[in-house]
VEXFITOR-327962 format. One record per atom (N, C-alpha, C, O): residue in three letters; x, z, y. Coordinates in steps of 0.1 Angstrom, whole numbers, plus 5000, padded with zeros to 4 digits. Atoms other than C-alpha are relative to their C-alpha. Layout:
# residues N
alaXZY
...
END
This chain:
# residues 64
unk500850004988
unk500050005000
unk500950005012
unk501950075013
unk499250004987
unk501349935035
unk498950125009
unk497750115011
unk500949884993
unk500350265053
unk500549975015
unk500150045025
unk500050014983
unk501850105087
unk499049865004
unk498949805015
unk501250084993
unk498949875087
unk499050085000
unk498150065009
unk501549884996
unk496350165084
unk500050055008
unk501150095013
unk500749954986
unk494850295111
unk499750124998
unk499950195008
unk500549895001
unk493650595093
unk500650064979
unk500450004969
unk499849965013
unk495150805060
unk499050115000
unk498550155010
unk500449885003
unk493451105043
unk500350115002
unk501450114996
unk499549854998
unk494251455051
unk501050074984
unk500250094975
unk499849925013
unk496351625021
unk500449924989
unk500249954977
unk499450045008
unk498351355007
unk501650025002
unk502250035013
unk498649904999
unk501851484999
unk500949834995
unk500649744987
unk498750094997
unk505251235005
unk500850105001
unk500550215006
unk498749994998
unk508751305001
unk500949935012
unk501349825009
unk499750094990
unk510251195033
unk501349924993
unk501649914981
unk498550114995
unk513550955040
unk501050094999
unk502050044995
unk498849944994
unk515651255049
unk499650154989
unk500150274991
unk500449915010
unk513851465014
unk499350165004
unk499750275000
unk500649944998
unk511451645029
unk498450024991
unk497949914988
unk501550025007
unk507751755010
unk499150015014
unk498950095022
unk501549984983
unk504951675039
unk498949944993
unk498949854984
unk501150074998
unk501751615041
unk499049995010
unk498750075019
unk500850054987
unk499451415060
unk499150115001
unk498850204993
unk501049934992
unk497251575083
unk498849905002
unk497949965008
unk501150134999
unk494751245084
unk500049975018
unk499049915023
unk499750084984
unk496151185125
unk500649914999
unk501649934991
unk499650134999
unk497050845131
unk500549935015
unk499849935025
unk499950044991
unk498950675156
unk500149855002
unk500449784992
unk499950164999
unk499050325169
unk501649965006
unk501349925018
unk498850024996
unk503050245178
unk499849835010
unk500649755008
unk500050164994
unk501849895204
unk501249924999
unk501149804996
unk498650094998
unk505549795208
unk500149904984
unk500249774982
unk499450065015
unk506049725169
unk498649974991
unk498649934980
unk501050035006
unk502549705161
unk499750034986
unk499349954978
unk500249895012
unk502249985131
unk499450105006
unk499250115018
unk500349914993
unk500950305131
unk500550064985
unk500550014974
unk499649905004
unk502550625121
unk498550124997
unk497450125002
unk500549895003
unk501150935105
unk500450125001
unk501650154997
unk499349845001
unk501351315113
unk500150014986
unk499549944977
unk499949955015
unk502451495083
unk500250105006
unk500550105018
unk499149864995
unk503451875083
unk501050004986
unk501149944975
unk499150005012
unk506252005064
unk499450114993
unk498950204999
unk500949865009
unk504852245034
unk501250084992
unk501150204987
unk498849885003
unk508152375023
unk501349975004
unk501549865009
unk499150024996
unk511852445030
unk499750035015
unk498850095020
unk499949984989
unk513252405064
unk499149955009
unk499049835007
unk501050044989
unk510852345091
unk498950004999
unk498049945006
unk502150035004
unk507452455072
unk499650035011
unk500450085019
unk501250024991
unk504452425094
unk500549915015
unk499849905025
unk499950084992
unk506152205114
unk499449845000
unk499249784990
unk500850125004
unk504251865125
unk501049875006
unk501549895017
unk499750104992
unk505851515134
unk499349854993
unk498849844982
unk499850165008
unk505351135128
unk500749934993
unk501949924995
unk498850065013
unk506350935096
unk499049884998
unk497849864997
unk500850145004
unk505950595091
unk499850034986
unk500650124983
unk500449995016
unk504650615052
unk500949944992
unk501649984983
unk499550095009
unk506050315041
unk501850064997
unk502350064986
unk498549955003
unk509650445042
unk500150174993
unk501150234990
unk499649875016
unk508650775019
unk499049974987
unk498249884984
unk500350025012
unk507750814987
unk499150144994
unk499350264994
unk500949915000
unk504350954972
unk500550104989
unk501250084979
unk499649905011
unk504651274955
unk498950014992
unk498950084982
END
């Protein structure tokens, strides 16, 4: 699935980031205009930085 063509993911799907992090979506979505994708909040759910939130493009992690 290309999740930087989605507009919208579900809340409470868990990725391994790029940089091996465990996060999951929060189901917020953004629209990036320059590059014409959109990113997803995730939080992180363990390790360093839990309950922290940022944006991840999808396509570059990997579903847990």
């Amino acid at each position: 699935m290309k999740y930087a063509d989605t507009g919208a993911v579900k809340a409470g799907m868990k990725f391994t980031s790029p940089g091996g992090l465990t996060v999951e979506t929060t189901g917020k979505s953004t629209k990036i205009d320059s590059h014409n994708l959109y990113v997803h909040e995730v939080v992180i759910v363990d390790g360093a930085g839990k309950g922290r939130k940022y944006l991840l493009n999808l396509d570059s992690a990997t579903p847990s």
